[in-house]
DODRENDO-724621 format. One line per field, with one value per atom (N, C-alpha, C): residue number from 1; x negated, y negated, z negated. Coordinates in Angstrom, 2 decimals. Atoms other than C-alpha are relative to their C-alpha. Layout:
! DODRENDO-724621
pos	[NUM	...]
u	[X	...]
v	[Y	...]
w	[Z	...]
! end
This chain:
! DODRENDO-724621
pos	[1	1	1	2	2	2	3	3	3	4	4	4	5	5	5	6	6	6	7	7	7	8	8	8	9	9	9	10	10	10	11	11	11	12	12	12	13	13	13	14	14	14	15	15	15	16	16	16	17	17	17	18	18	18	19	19	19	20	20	20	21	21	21	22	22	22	23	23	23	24	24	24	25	25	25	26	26	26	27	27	27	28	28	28	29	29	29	30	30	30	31	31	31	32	32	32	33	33	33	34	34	34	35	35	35	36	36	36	37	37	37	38	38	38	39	39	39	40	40	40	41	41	41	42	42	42	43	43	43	44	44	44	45	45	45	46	46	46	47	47	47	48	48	48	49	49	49	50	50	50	51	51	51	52	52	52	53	53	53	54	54	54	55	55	55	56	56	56	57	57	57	58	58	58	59	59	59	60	60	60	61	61	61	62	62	62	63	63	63	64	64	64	65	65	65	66	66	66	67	67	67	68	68	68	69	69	69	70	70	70	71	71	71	72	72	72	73	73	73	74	74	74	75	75	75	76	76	76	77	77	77	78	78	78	79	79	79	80	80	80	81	81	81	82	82	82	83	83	83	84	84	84	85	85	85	86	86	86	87	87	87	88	88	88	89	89	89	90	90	90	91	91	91	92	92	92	93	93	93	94	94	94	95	95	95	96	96	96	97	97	97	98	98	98	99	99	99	100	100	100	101	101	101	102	102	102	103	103	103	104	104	104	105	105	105	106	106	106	107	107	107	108	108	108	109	109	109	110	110	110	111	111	111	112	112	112	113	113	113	114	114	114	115	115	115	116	116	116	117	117	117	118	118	118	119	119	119	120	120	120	121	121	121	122	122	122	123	123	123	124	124	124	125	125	125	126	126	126	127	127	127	128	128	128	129	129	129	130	130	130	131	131	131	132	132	132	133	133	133	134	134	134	135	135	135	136	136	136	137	137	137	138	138	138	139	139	139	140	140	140	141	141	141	142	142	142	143	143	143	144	144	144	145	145	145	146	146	146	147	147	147	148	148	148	149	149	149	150	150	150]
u	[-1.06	-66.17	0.15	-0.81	-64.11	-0.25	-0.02	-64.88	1.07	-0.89	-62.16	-0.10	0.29	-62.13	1.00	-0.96	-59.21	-0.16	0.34	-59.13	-0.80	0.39	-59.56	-1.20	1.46	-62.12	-1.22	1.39	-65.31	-0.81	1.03	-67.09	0.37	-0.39	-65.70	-0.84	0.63	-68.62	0.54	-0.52	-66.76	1.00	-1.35	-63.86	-1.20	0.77	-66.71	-0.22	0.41	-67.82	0.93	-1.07	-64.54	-0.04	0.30	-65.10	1.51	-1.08	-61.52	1.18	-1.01	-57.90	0.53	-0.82	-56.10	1.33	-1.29	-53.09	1.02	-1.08	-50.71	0.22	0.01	-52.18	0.60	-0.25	-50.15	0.01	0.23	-50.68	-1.29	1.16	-53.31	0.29	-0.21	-53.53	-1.31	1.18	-55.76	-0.91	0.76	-58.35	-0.80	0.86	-60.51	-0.78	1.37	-64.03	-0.24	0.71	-65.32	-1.65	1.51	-68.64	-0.95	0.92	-71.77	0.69	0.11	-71.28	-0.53	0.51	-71.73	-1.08	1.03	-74.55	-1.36	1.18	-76.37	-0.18	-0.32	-75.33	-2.10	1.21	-78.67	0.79	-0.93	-78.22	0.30	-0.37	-77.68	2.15	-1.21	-74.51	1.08	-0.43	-73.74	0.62	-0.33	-73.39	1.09	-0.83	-71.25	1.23	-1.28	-68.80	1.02	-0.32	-68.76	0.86	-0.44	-67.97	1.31	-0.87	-65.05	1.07	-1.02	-63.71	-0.12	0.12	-63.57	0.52	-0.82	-61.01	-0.63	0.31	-62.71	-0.45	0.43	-63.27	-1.58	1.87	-67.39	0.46	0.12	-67.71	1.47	-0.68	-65.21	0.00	0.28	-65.00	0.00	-0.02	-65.88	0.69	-0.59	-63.63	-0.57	0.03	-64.02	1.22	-1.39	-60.77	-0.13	-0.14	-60.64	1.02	-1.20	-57.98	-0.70	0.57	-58.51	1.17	-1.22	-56.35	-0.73	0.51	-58.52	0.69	-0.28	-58.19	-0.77	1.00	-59.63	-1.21	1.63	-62.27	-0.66	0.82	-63.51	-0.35	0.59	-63.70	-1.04	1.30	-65.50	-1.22	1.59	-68.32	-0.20	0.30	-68.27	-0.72	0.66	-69.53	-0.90	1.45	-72.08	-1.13	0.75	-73.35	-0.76	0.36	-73.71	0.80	-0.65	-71.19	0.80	-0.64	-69.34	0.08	-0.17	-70.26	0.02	0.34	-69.89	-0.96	1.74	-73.42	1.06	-0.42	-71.34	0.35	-0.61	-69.65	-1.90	0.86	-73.03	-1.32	1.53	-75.53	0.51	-1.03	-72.80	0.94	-0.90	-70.51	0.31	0.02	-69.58	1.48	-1.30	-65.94	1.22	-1.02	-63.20	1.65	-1.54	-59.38	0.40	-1.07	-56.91	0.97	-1.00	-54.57	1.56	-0.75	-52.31	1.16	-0.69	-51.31	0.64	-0.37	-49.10	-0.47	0.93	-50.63	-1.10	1.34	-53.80	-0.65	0.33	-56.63	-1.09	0.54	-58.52	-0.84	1.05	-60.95	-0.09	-0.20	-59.89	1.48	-1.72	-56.60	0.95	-0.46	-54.15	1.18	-1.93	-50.24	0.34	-0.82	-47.76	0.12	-0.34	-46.53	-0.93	1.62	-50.17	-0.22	0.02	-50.36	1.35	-0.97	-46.99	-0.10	0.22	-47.56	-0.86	1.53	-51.16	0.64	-0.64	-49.10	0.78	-0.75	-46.65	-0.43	0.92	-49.07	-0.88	1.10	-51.36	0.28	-0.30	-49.19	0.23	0.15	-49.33	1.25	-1.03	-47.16	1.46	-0.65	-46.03	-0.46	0.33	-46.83	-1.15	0.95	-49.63	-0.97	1.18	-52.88	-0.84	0.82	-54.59	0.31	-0.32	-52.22	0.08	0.09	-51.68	-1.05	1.40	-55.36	-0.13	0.48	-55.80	0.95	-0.48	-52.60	-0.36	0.30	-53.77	-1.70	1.31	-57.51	0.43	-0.60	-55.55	0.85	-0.52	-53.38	-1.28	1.17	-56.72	-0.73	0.74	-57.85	0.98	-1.14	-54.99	-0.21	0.43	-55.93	-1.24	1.02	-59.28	-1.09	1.07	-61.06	-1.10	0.47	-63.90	0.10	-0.43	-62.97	-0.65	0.23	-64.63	1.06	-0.66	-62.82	-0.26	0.53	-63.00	0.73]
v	[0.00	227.38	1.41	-1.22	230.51	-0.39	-0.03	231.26	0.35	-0.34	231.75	0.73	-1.15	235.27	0.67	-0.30	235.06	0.44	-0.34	236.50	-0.62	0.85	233.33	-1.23	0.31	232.17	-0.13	0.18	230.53	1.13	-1.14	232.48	0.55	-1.32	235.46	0.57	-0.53	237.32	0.85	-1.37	240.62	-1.07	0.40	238.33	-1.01	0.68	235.97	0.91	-0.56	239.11	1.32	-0.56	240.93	1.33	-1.98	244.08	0.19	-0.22	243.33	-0.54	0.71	243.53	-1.27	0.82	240.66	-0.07	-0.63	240.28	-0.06	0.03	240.07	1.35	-1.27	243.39	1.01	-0.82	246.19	1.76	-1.26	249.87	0.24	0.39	251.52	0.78	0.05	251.74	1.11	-1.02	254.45	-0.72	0.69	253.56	0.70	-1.03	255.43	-0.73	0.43	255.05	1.02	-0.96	256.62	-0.27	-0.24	257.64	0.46	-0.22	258.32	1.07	-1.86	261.46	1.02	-1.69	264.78	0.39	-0.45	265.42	-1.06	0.40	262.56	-0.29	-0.76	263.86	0.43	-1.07	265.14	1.36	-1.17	268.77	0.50	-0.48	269.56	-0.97	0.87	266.88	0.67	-0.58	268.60	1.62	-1.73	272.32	-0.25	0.69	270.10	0.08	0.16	269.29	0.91	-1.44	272.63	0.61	-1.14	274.02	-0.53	0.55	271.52	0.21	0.36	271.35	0.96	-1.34	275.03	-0.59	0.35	273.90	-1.01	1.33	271.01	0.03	-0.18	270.96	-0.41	0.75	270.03	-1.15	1.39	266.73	-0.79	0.80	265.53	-1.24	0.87	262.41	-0.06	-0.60	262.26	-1.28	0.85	260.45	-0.13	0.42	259.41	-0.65	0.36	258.93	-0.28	0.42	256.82	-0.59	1.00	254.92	-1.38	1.50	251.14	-0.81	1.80	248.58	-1.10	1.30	246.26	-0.17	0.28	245.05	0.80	-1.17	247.79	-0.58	0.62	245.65	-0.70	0.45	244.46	1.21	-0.96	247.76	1.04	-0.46	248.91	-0.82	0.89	245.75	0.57	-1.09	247.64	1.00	-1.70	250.85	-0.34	0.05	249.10	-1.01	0.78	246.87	0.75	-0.24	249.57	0.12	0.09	249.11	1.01	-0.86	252.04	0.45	-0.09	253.27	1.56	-1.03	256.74	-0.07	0.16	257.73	0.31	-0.49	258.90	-1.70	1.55	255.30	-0.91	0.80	253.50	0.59	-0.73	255.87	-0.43	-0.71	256.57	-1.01	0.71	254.09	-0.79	0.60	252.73	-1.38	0.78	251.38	0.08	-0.46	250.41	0.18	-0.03	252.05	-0.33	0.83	249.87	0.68	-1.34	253.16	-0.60	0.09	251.26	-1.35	1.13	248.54	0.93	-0.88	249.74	0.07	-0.37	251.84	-0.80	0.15	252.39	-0.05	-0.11	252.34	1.06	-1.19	255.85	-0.18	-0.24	255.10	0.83	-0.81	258.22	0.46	-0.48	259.73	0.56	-0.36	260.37	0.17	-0.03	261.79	-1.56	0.48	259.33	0.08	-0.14	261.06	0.22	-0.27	261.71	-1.43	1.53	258.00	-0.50	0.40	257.48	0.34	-0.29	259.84	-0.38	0.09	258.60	-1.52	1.56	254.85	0.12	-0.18	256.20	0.80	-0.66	257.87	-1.28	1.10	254.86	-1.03	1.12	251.95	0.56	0.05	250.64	0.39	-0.39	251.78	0.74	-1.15	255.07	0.95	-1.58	257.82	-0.10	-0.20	258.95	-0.40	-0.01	258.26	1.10	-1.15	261.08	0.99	-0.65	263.15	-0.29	0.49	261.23	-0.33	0.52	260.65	2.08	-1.61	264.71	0.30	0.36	264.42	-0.38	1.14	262.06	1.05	-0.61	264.12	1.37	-1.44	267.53	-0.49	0.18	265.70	-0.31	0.35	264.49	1.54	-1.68	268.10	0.60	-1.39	269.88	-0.68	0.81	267.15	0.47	-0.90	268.99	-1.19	0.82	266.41	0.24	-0.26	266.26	-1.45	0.90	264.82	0.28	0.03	263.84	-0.81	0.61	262.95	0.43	0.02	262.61	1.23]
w	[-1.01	-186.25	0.56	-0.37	-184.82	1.21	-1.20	-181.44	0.86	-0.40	-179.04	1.02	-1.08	-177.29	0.90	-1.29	-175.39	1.27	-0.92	-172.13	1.24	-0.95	-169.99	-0.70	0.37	-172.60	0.24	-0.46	-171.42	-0.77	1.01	-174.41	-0.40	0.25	-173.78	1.05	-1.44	-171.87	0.35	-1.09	-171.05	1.05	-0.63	-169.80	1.44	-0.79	-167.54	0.85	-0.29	-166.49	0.71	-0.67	-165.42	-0.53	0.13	-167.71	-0.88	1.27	-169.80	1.18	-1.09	-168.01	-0.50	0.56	-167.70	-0.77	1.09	-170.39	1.36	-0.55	-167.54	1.04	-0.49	-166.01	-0.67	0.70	-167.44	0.31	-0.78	-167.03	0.54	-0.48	-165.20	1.63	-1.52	-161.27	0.06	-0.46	-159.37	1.31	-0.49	-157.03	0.79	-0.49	-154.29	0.62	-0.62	-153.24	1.26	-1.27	-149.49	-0.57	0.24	-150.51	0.96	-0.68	-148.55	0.49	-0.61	-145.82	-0.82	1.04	-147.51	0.54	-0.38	-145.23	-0.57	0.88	-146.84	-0.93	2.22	-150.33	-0.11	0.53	-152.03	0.00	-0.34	-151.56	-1.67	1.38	-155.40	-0.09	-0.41	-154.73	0.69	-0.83	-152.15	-0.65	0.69	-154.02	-0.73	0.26	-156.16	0.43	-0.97	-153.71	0.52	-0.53	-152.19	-1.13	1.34	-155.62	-0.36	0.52	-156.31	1.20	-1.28	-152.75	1.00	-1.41	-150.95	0.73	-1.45	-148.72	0.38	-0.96	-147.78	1.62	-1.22	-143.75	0.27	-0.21	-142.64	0.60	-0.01	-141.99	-0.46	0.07	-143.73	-1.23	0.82	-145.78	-1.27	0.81	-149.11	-0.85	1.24	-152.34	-0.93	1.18	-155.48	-0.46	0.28	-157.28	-1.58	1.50	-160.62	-0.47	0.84	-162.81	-0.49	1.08	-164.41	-0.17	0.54	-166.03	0.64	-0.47	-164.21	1.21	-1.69	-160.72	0.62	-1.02	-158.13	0.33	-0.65	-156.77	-1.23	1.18	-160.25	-0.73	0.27	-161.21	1.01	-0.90	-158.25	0.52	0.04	-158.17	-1.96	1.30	-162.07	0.20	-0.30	-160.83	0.49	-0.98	-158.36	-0.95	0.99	-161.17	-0.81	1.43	-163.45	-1.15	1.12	-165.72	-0.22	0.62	-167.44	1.53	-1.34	-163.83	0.56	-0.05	-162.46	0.86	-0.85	-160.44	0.73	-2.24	-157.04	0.42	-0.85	-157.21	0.35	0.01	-158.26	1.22	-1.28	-155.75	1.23	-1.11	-153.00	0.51	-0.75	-152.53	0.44	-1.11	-149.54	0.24	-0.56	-149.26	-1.10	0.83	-151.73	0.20	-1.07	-150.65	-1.35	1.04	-152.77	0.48	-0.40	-152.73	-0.41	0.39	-154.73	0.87	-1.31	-151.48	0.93	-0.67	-149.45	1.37	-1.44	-146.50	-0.12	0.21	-147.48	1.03	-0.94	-144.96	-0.77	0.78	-145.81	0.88	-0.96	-143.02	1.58	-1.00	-141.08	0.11	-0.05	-140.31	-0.70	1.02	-142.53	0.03	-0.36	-142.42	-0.99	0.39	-143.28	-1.30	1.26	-145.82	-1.32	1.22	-147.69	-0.47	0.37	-147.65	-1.10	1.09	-148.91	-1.65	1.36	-151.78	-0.80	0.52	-152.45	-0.57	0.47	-152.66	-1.60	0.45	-154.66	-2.09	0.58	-157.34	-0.56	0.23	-157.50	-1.29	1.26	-158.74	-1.50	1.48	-162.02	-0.67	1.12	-164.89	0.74	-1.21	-162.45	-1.24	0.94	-165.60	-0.39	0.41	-167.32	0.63	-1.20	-164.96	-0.22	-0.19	-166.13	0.81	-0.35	-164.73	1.87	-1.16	-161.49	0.66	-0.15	-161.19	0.55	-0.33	-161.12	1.38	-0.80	-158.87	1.50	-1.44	-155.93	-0.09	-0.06	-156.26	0.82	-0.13	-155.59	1.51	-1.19	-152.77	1.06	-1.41	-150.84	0.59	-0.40	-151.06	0.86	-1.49	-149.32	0.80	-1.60	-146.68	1.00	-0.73	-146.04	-0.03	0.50	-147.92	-1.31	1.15	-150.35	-1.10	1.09	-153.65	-1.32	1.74	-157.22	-0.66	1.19	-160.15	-1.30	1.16	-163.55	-1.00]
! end
């Protein structure tokens, strides 16, 4: 007998396990993590940061900005599981901003229009994501934020 590995397939473990989009998801959406304070970065983390994010202001909050065809919050219990996970999400992270809802909640204060664009950037099947992923990373920085990405 042929097993059936359809998406909503019992014996389909990636699909049980939320590591495959759904067929009705199309495109891929962006996604930001608030990660631990930079002050309680390890300081090698920290040199990191510095090195990626001159402009960044001191104490200011730190990102993580990824793409997924999944659902944001299945790809970020992904990262904390372990799974195809980057270490800042799986060490570091604290809170997941679903950038792609409108008016995000970034935690701390944020123009209008940084939000709008960060909305606007996010949703699904909006352009490339690599590009909009480097995009929305580069907009949190002129904010006087610190930001990883891929």
């Amino acid at each position: 007998m042929i097993a059936d590995l359809t998406p909503d397939s019992s014996s389909n473990p990636a699909a049980a396990t939320g590591h495959q989009p759904s067929a009705d998801l199309k495109g891929s959406i962006l996604y930001v993590v608030r990660l631990d304070a930079f002050g309680r970065l390890p300081k090698s983390r920290q040199a990191k940061l510095d090195e990626l994010n001159p402009l960044a202001r001191k104490k200011a909050p730190v990102f993580y900005v990824g793409q997924t065809r999944l659902a944001a919050w299945k790809r970020y219990e992904n990262h904390l599981k372990g799974y195809r996970a980057s270490r800042w999400v799986k060490n570091h992270g604290q809170q997941l901003i679903k950038v792609d809802e409108w008016k995000p909640d970034f935690g701390v204060v944020v123009s209008a229009d940084t939000i709008k664009a960060a909305w606007s950037l996010a949703r699904r099947n909006n352009g490339d994501p690599e590009k909009r992923e480097k995009a929305l990373a580069e907009l949190l920085r002129t904010q006087g934020f610190y930001v990883i990405s891929n």
